[in-house]
C-alpha positions as a Markdown table, in Angstrom:
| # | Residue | x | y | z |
|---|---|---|---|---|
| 1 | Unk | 56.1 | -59.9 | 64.6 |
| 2 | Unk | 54.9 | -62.5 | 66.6 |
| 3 | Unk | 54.0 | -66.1 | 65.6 |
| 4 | Unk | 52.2 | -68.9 | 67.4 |
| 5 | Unk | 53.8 | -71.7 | 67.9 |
| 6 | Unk | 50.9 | -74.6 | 67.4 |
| 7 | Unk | 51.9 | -77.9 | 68.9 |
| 8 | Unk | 50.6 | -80.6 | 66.2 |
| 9 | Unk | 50.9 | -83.8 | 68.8 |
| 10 | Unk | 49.5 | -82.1 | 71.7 |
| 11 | Unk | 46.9 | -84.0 | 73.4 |
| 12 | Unk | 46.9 | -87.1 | 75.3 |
| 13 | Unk | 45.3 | -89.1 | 71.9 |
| 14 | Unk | 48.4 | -90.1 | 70.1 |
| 15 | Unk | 50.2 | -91.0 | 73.2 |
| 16 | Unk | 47.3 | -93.4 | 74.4 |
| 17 | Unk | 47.2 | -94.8 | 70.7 |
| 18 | Unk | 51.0 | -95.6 | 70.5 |
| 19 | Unk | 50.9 | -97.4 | 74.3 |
| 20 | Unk | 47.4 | -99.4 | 73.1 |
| 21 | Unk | 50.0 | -100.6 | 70.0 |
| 22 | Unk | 52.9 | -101.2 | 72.1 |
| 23 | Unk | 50.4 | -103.2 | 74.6 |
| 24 | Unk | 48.9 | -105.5 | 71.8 |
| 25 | Unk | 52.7 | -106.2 | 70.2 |
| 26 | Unk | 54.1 | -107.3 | 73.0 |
| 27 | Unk | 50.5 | -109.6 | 74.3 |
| 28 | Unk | 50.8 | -110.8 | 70.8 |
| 29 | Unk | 54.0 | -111.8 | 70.3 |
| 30 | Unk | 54.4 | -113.3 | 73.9 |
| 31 | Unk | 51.1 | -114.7 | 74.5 |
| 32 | Unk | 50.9 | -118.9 | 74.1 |
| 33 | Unk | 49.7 | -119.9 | 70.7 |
| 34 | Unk | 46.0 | -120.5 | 70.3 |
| 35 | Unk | 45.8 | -124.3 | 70.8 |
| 36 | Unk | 48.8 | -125.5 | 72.4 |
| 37 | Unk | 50.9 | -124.3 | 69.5 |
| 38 | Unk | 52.0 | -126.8 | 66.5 |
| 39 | Unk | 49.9 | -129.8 | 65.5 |
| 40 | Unk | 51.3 | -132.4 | 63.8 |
| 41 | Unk | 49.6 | -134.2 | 61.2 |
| 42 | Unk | 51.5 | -136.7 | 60.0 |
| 43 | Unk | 52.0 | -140.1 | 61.3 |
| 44 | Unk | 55.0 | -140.8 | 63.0 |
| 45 | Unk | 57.4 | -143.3 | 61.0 |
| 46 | Unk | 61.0 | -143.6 | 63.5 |
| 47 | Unk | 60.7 | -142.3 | 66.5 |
| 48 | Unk | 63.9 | -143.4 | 69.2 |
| 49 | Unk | 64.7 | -142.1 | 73.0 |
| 50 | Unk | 68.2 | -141.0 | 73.3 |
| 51 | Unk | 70.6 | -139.8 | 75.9 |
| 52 | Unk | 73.6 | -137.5 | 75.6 |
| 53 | Unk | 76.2 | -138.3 | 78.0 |
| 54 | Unk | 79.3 | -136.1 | 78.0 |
| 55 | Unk | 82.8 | -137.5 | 77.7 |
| 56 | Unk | 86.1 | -135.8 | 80.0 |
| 57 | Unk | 87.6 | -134.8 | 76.7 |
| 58 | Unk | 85.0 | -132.6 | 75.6 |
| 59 | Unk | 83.0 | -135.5 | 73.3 |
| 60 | Unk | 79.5 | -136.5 | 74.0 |
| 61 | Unk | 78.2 | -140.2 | 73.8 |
| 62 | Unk | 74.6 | -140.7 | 72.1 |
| 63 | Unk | 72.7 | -143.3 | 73.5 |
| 64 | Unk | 69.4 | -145.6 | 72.5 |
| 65 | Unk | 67.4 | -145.1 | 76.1 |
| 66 | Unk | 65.6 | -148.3 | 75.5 |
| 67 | Unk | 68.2 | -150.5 | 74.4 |
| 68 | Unk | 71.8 | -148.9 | 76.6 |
| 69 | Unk | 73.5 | -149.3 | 73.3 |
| 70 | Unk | 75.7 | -146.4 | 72.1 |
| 71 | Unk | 74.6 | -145.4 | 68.8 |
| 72 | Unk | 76.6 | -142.8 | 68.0 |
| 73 | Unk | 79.2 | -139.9 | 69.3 |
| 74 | Unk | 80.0 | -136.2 | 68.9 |
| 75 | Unk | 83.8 | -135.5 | 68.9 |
| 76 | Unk | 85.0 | -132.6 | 70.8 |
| 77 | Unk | 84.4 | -129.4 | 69.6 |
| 78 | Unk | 82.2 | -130.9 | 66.2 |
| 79 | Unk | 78.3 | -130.6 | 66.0 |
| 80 | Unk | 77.6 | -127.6 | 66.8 |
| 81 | Unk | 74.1 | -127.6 | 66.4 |
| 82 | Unk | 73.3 | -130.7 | 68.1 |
| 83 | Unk | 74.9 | -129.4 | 71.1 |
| 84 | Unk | 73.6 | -126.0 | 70.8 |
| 85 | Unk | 70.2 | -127.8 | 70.5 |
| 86 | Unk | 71.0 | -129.7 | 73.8 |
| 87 | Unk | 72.1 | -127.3 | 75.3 |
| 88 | Unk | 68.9 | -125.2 | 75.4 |
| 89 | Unk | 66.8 | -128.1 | 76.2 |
| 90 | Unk | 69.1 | -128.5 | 79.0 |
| 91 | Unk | 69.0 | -125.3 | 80.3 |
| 92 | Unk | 64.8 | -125.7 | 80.5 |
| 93 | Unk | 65.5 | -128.8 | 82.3 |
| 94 | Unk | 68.1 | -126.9 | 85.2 |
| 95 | Unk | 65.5 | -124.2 | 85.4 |
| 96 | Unk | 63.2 | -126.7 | 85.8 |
| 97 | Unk | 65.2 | -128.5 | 88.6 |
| 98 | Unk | 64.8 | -131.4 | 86.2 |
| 99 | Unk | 67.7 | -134.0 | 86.4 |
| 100 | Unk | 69.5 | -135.5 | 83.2 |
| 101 | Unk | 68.5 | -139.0 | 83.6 |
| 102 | Unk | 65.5 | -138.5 | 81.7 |
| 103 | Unk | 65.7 | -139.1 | 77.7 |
| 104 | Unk | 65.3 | -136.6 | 74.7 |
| 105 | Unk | 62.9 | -138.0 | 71.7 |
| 106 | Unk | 63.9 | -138.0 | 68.3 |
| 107 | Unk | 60.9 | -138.5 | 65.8 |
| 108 | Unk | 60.9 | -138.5 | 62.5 |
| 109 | Unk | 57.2 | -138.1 | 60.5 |
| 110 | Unk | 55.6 | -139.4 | 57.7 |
| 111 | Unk | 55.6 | -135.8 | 56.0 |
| 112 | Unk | 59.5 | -135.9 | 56.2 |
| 113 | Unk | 59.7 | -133.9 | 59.3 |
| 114 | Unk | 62.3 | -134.3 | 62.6 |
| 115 | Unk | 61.1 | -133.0 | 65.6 |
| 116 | Unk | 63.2 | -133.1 | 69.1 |
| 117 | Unk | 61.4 | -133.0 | 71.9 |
| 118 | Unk | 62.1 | -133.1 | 75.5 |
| 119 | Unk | 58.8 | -134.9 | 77.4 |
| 120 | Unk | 60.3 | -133.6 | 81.0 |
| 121 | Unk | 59.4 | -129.9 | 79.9 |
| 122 | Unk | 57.5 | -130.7 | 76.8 |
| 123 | Unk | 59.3 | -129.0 | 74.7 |
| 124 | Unk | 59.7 | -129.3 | 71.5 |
| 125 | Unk | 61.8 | -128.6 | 68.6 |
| 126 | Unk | 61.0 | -128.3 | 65.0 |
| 127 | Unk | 64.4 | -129.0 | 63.6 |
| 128 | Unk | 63.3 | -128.6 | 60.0 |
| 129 | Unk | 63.0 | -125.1 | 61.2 |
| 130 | Unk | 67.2 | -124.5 | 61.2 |
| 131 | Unk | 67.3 | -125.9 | 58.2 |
| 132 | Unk | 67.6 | -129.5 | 56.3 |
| 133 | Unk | 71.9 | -129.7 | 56.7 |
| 134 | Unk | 71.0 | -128.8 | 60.9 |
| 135 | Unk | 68.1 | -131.5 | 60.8 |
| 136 | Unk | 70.3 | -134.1 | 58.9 |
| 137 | Unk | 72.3 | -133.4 | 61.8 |
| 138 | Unk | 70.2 | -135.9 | 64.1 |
| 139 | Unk | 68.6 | -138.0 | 61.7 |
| 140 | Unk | 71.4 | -139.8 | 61.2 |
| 141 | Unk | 70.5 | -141.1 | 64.8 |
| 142 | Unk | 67.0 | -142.5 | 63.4 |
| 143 | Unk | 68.5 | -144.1 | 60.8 |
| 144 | Unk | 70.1 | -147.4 | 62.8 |
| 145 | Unk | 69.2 | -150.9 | 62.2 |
| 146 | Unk | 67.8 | -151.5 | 65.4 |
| 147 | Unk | 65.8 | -148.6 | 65.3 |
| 148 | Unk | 62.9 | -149.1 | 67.5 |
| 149 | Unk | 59.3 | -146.9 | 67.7 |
């Protein structure tokens, strides 16, 4: 007895289909947002210029750009987001060929939000987006008497 054997995905269609999907995932998902991404509408209420300077025994030295005074430090091995924060700014900056000297900015909004941006690269980081305890993190650099805007 003899059977056919029918091939149910033969045809060129579904292949073409599944590549047209694959191609409008991937233009999607990498593609610049419309608009130059996130728009911020609040106001901004602290916002300070600070620079990270790393110490020989593994600590790191935060520092008001504007002023030169050190307002705060990161023992060794303590803050790991903060320096896992940096350190992917950083790395934007090397690939860059961007020096260090340049500060990071630390603003805090009206709407309760903390962003960290880096205006070498212009990047920016939502650090609500990690979560309030990883946002807390740097506000506590904000929240000096001799805070300046």
């Amino acid at each position: 007895m003899t059977q056919a054997v029918r091939h149910p995905l033969s045809g060129k269609g579904p292949i073409l289909g599944a590549a047209l999907l694959i191609a409008a995932t991937l233009a999607l998902t990498t593609a610049p947002p419309i608009g130059g991404g996130v728009q911020y509408q609040g106001e901004v209420s602290a916002q300070r210029d600070l620079l990270f300077t790393d110490r020989a025994d593994g600590g790191v030295i935060v520092t008001d750009a504007r002023s030169g005074q050190a307002i705060g430090e990161l023992a060794p091995g303590e803050d790991g987001f903060i320096r896992g924060a940096l350190r992917g700014l950083v790395r934007e900056r090397r690939i860059g060929g961007i020096g260090q000297e340049a500060p990071f900015r630390l603003t805090g909004w009206s709407d309760g939000r903390l962003t960290l941006e880096d205006p070498a690269t212009r990047t920016r980081l939502d650090l609500a987006a990690y979560g309030t305890t990883n946002a807390e993190a740097f506000a506590r650099f904000l929240s000096t008497k001799e805070n300046q805007r």
